[in-house]
C-alpha positions, 0 to 999 in steps of 0.5 A: 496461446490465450493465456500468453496473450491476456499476460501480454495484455497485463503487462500493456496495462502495468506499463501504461499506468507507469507512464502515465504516472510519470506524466503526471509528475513531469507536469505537476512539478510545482505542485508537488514540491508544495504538497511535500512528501504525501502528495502521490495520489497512487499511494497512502503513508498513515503512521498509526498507534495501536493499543499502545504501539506504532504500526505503519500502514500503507495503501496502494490503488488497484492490484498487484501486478501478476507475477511475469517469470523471466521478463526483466525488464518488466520485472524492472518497471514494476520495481521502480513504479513500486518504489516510487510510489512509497518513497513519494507517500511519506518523508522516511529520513525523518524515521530513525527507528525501525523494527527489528523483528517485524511483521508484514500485513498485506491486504488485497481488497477486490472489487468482483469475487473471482477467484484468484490466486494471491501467490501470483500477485508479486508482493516482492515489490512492496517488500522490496519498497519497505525494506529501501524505506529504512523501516526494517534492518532486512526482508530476511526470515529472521528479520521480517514475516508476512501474511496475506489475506484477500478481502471484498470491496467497492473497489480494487486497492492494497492496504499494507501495516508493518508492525513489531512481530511481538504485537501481531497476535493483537494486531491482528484481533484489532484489524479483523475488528476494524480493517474497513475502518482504518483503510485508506483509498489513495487519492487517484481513487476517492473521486470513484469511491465518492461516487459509489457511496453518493448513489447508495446514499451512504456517504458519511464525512464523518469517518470514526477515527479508531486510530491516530493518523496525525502524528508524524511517525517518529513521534509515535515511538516516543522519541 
């Protein structure tokens, strides 16, 4: 009964968060038709280039949502919320290219070190959202893999690289290198994380570029 009781509690918190993001929109219209595509502050696009190829990272704020078996309609809002988001961090029609074999990275940084299970956080949405992007042909076995790592933080968020399998192996040297360099913190975000780093006295404006996170993303395959 506890148990049913937290996951209801849960479900109350994923819901809120939705509306309240849809509030935000309903208000901000204007404002948003003149940021463009990049202007969701729950959400981070960053084309990058890799040692020489193009990987696509996106950064979520917060948690994954548990998994909620038999609950459509919440399962539904999840969905839609997810890929909402992604759609509203970067313009995808101007990406012609996709990933033919691909590998997808998912990151989830925590801000406490309780113990958590990774297989109860939903990762089907993102990749749900990944694959309506266009990025990759399909999210079948043949088409797309994914790994998963869970990782210490000031704060909760998920960084997400998608990528050609054929560039895991040195990805994956380079992330282990450079992950709390090439994260990024969704706008919603960065005020608390601003503040964090203030009273630590560590604050830096000058963050070390280990990528190139200025190019448009279909530029990045040499079109």
């Amino acid at each position: 009964m506890m148990k049913s009781h937290y996951l209801d509690l849960l479900k109350s918190v994923e819901m809120f968060k939705e509306e309240t993001m849809r509030r935000l929109y309903e208000e901000k219209t204007e404002d948003m038709n003149e940021a463009g595509p990049k202007s969701n502050p729950l959400a981070t696009a960053t084309p990058l280039m890799v040692n020489g190829y193009p990987v696509f990272q996106l950064s979520y704020d917060g948690m994954l949502p548990l998994y909620k078996e038999n609950d459509r309609d919440y399962a539904a809002m999840i969905r839609n919320y997810y890929q909402r988001i992604t759609f509203e961090s970067y313009n995808y029609t101007a990406v012609k290219n996709q990933f033919s074999r691909a590998v997808l990275i998912i990151q989830h940084y925590f801000d406490d070190n309780r113990i958590r299970d990774l297989d109860n956080r939903n990762r089907k949405y993102i990749i749900d959202a990944m694959r309506h992007t266009g990025l990759v042909q399909d999210d079948n076995w043949k088409e797309l893999s994914v790994i998963e790592e869970g990782l210490s933080d000031k704060q909760n968020h998920i960084q997400v690289y998608l990528l050609a399998e054929e560039n895991k192996i040195n990805f994956l040297s380079y992330l282990e290198q450079h992950q709390h360099h090439l994260k990024q913190i969704p706008k919603v975000g960065e005020r608390s994380e601003m503040e964090k780093e203030l009273k630590q006295h560590s604050w830096r404006k000058d963050k070390i570029p280990f990528a190139n996170q200025t190019q448009p993303f279909h530029e990045l395959w040499g079109e």
